[in-house]
MMTF fields as JSON, N, C-alpha, C and O atoms, coordinates in Angstrom:
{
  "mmtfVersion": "1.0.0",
  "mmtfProducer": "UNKNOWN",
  "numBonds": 407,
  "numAtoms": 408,
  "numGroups": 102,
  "numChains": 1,
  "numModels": 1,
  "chainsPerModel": [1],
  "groupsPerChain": [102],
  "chainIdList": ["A"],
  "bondAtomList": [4, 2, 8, 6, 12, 10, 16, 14, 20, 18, 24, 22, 28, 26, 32, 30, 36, 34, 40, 38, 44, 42, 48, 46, 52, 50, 56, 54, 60, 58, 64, 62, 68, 66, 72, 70, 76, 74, 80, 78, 84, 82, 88, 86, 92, 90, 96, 94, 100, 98, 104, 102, 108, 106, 112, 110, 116, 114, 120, 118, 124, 122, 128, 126, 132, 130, 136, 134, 140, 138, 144, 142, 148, 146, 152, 150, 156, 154, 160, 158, 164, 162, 168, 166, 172, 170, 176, 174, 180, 178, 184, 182, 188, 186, 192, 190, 196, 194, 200, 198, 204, 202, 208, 206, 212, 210, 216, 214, 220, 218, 224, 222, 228, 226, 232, 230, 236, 234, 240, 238, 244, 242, 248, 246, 252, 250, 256, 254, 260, 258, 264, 262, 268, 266, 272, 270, 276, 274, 280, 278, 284, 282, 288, 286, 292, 290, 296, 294, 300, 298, 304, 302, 308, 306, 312, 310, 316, 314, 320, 318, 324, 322, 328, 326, 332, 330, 336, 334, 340, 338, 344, 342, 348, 346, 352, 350, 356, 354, 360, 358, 364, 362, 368, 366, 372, 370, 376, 374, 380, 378, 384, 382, 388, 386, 392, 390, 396, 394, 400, 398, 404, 402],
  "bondOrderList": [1, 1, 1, 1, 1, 1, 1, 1, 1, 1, 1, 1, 1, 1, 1, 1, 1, 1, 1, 1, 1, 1, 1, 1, 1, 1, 1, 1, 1, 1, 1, 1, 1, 1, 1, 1, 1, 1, 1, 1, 1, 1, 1, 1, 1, 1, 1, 1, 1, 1, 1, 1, 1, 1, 1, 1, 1, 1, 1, 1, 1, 1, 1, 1, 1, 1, 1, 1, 1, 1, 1, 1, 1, 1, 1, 1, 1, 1, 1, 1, 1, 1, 1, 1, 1, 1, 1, 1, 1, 1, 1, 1, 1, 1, 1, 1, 1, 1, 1, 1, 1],
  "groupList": [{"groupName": "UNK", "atomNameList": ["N", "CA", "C", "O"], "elementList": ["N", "C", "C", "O"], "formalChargeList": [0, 0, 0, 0], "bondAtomList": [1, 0, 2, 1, 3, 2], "bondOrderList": [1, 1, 2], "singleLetterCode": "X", "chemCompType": "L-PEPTIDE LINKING"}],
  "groupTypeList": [0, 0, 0, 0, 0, 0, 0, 0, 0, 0, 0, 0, 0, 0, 0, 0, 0, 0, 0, 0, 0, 0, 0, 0, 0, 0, 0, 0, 0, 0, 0, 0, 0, 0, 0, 0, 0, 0, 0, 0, 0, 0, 0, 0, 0, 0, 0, 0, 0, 0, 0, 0, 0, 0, 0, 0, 0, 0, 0, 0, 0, 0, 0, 0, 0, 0, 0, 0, 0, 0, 0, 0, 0, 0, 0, 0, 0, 0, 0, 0, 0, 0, 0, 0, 0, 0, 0, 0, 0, 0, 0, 0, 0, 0, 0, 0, 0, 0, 0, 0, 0, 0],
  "groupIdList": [1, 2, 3, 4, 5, 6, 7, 8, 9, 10, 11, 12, 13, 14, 15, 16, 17, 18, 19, 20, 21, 22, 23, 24, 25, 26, 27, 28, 29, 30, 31, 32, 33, 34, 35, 36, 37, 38, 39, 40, 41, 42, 43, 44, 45, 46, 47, 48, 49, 50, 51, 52, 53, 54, 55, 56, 57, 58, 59, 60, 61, 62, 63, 64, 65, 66, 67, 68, 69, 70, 71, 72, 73, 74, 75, 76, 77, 78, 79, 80, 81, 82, 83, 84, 85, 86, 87, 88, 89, 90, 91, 92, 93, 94, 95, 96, 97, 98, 99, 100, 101, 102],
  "secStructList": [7, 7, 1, 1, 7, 7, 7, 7, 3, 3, 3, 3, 3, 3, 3, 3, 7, 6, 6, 6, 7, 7, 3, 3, 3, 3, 3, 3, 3, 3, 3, 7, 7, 6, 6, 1, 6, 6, 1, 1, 2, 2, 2, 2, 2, 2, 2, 2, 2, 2, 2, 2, 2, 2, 6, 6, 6, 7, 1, 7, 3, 3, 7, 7, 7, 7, 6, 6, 7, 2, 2, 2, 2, 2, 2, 2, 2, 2, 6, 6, 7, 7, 7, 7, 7, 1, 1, 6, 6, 6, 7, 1, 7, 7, 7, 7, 7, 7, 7, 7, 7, 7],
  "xCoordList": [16.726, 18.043, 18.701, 18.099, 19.997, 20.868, 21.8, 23.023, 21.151, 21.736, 21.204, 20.215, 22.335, 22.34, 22.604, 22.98, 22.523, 22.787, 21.803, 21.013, 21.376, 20.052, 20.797, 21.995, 19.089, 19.719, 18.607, 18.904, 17.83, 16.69, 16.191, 15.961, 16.018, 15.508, 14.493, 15.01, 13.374, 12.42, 12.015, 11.662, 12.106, 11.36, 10.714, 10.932, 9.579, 8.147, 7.54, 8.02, 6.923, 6.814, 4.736, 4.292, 4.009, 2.662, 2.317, 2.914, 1.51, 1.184, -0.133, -0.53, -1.159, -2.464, -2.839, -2.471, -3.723, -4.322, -5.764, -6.845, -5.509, -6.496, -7.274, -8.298, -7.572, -8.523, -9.664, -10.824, -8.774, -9.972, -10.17, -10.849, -9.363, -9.255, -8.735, -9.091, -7.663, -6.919, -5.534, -4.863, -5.296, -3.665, -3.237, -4.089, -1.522, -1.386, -0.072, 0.097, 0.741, 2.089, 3.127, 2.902, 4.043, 5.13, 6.365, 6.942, 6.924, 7.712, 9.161, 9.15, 9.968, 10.652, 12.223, 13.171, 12.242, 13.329, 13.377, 12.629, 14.17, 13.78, 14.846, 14.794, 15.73, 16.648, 17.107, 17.232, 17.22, 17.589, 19.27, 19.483, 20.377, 21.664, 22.078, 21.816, 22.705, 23.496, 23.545, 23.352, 24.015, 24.239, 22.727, 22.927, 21.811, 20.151, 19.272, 18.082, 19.765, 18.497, 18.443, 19.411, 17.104, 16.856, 16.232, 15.97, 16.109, 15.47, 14.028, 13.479, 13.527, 11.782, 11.963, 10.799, 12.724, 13.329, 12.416, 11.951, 12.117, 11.288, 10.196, 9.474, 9.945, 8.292, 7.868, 6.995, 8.523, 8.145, 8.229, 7.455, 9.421, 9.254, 8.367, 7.626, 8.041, 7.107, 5.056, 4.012, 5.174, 4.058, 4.264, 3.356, 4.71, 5.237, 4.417, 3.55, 4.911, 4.537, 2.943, 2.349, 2.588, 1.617, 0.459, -0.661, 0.871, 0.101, 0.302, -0.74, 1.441, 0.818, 0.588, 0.936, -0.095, -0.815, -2.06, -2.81, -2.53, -3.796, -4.062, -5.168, -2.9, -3.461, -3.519, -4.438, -2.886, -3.252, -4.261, -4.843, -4.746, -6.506, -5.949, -6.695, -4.679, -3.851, -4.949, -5.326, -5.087, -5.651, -4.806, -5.498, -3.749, -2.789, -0.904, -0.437, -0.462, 0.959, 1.818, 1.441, 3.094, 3.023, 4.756, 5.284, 5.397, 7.22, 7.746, 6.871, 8.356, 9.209, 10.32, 10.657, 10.835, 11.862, 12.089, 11.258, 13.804, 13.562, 13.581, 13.64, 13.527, 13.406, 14.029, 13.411, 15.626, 16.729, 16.954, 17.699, 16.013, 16.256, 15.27, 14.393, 15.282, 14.724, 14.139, 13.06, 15.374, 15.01, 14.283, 13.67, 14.285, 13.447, 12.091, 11.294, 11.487, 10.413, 9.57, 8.346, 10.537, 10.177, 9.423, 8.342, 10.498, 10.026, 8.361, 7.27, 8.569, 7.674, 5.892, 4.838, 6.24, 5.238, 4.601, 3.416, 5.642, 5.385, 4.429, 3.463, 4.669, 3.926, 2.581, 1.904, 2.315, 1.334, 1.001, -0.123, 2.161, 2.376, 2.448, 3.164, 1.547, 1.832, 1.753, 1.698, 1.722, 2.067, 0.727, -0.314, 1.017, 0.111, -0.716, -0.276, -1.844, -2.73, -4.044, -4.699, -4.535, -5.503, -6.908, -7.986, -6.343, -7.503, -6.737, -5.749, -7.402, -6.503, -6.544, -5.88, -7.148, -7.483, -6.54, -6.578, -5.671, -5.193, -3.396, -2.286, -3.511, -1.948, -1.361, -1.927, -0.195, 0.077, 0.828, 1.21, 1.189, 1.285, 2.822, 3.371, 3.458, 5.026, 5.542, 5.026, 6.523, 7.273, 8.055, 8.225, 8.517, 8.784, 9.671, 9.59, 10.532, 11.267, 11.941, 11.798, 12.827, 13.082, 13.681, 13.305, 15.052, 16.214, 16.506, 16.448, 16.867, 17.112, 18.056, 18.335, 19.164, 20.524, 20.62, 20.527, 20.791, 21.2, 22.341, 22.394],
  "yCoordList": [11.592, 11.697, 13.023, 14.062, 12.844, 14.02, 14.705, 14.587, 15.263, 15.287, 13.69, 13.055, 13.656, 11.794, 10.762, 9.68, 10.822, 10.051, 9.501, 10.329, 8.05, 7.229, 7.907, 8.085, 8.347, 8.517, 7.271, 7.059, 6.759, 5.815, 4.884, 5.187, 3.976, 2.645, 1.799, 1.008, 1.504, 0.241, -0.177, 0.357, -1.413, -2.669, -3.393, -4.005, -3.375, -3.758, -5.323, -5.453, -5.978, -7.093, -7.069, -6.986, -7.169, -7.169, -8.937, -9.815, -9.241, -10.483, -10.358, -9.2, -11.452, -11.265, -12.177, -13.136, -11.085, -11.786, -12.775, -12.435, -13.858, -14.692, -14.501, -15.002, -13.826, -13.2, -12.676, -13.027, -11.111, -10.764, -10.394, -9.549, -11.318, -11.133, -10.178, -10.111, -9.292, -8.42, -8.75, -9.63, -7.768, -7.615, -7.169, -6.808, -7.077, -6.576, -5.886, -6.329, -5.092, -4.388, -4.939, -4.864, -5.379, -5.991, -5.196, -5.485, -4.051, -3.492, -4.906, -5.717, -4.708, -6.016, -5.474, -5.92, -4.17, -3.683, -2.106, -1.61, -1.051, 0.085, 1.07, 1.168, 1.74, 2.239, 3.786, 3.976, 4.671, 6.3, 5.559, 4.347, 6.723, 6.433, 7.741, 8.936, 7.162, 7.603, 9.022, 9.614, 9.636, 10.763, 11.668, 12.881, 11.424, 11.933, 11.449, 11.765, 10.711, 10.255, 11.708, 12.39, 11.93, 12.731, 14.068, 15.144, 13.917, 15.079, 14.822, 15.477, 13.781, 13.399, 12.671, 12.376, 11.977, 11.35, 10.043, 9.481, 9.476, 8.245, 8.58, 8.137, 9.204, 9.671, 9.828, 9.131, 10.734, 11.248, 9.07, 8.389, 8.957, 7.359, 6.786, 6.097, 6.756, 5.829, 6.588, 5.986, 7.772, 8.029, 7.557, 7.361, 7.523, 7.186, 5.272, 4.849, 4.766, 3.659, 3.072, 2.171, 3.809, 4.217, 4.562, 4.058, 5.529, 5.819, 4.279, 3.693, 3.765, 2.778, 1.506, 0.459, 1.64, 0.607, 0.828, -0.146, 2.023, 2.735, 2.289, 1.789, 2.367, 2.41, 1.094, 0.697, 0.164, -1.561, -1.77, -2.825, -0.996, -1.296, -2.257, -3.193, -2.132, -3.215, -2.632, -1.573, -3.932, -3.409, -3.308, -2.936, -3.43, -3.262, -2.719, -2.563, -2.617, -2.558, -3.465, -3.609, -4.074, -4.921, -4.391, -3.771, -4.93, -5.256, -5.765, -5.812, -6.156, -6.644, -5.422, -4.633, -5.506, -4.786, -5.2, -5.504, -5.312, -5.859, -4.758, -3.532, -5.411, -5.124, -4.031, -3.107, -4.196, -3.179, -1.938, -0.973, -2.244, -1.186, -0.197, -0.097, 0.726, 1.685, 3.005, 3.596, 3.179, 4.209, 4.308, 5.329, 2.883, 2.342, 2.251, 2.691, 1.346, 1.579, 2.484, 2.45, 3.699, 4.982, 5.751, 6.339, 5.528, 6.077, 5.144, 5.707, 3.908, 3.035, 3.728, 4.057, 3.717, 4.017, 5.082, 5.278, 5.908, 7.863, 7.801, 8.563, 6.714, 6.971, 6.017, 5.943, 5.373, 4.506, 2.896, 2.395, 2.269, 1.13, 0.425, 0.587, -0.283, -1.34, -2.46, -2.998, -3.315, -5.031, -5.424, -5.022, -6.612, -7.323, -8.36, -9.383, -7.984, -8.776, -8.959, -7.946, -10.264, -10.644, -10.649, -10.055, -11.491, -11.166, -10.755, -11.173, -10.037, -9.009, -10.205, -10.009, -10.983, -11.603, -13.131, -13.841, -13.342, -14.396, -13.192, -13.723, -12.335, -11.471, -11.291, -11.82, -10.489, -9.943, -11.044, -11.995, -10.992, -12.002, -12.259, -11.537, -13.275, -13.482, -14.08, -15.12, -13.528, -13.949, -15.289, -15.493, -16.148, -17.217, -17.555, -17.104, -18.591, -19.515, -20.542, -21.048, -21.16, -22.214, -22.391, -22.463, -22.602, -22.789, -23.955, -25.121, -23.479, -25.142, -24.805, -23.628, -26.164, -26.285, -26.134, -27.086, -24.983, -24.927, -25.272, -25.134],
  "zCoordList": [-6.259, -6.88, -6.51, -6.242, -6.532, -6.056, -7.47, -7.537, -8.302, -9.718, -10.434, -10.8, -10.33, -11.027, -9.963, -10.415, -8.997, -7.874, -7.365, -6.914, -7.185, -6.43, -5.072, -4.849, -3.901, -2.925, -2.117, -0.941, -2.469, -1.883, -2.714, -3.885, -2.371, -3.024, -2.704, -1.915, -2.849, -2.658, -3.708, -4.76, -3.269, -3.984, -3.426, -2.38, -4.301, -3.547, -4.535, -5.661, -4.232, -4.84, -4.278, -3.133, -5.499, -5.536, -5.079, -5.701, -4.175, -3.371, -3.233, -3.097, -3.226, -3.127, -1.24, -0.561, -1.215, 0.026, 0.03, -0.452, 0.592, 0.475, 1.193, 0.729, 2.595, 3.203, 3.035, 3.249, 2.307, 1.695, -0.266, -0.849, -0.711, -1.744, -2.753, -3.93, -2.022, -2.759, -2.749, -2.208, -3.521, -3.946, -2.779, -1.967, -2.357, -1.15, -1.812, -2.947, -1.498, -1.651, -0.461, 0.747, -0.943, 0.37, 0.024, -1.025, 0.921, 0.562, 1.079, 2.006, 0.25, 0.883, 0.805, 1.451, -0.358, 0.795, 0.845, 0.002, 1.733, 1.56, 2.276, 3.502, 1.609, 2.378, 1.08, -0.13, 2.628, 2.232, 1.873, 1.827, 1.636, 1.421, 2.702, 2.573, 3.779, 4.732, 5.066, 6.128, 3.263, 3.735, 3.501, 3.559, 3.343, 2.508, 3.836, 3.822, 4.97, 5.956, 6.89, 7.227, 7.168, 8.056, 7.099, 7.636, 6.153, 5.217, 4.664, 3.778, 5.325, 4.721, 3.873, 3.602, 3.028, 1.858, 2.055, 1.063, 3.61, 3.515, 3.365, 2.471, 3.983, 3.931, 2.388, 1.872, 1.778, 0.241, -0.816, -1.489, -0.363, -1.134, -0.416, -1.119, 0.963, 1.315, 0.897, 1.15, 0.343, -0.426, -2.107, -2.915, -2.177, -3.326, -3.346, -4.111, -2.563, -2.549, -2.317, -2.908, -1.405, -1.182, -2.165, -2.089, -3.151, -4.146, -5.111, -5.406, -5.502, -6.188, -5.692, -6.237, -4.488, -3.8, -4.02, -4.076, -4.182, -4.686, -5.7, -5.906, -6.811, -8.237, -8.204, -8.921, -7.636, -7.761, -7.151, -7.402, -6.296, -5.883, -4.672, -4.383, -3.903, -2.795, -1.346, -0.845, -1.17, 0.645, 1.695, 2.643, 2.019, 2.178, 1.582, 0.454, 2.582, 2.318, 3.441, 4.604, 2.856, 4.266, 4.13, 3.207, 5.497, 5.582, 6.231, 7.096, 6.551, 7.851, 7.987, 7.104, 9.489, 10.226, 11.248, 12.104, 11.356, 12.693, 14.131, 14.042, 15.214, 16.136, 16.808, 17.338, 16.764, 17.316, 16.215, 16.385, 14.894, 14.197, 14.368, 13.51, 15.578, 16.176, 15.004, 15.03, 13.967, 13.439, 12.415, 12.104, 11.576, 10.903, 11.124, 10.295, 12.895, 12.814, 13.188, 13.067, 13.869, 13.899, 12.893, 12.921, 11.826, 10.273, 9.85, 9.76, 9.689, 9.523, 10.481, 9.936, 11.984, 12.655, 12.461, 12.194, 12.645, 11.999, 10.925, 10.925, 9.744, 8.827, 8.745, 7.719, 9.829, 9.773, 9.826, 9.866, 9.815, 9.985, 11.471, 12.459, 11.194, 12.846, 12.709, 11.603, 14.265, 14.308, 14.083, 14.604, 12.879, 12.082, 12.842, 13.366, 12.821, 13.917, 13.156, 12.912, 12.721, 12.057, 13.305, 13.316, 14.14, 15.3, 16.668, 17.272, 16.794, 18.125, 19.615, 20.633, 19.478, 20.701, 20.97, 21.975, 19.641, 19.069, 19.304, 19.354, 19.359, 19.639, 17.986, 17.029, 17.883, 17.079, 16.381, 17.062, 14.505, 14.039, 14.441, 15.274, 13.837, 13.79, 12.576, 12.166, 11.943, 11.183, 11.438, 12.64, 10.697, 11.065, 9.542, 8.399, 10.216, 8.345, 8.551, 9.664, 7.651, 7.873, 7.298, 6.128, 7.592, 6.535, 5.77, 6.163, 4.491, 3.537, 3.289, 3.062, 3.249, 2.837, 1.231, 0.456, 0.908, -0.715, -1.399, -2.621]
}
């Protein structure tokens, strides 16, 4: 916060993995505010998150990002995150969906 001002936001949604039987953390969304990027602001929220992935006992943390958003997975990589690969020999996983007419 900047005084009283949100300058960053995530929301994370707790998901269990059937694998290996834990909880997992899915950050699902996560953004500094424009004028606050470039000051560590992710890093400090993305420990933040981090720690209560701990306290949920999560074996993971998971997210999506896309592709052309360079600075994102910069931030993301910097701090430890990579492409999701259950068996390395099978290639990295893929997101996928399927639209329903609502």
């Amino acid at each position: 916060m900047d005084d009283d001002t949100p300058v960053g936001v995530t929301i994370c949604f707790e998901v269990f993995s059937s694998f290996v039987c834990k909880p997992v953390l899915n950050i699902h969304d996560f953004a500094i505010s424009s004028n606050f990027q470039g000051k560590g602001l992710a890093t400090i929220l993305l420990k933040k998150v981090e720690a209560l992935a701990n306290e949920l006992g999560c074996c993971k943390i998971t997210l999506e990002v896309l592709e052309g958003n360079a600075v994102a997975k910069h931030v993301y990589e910097k701090f430890g995150f990579v492409g999701y690969e259950l068996d390395p020999a099978m290639g990295k996983a893929m997101f996928m969906e399927m639209k329903l007419s609502c």
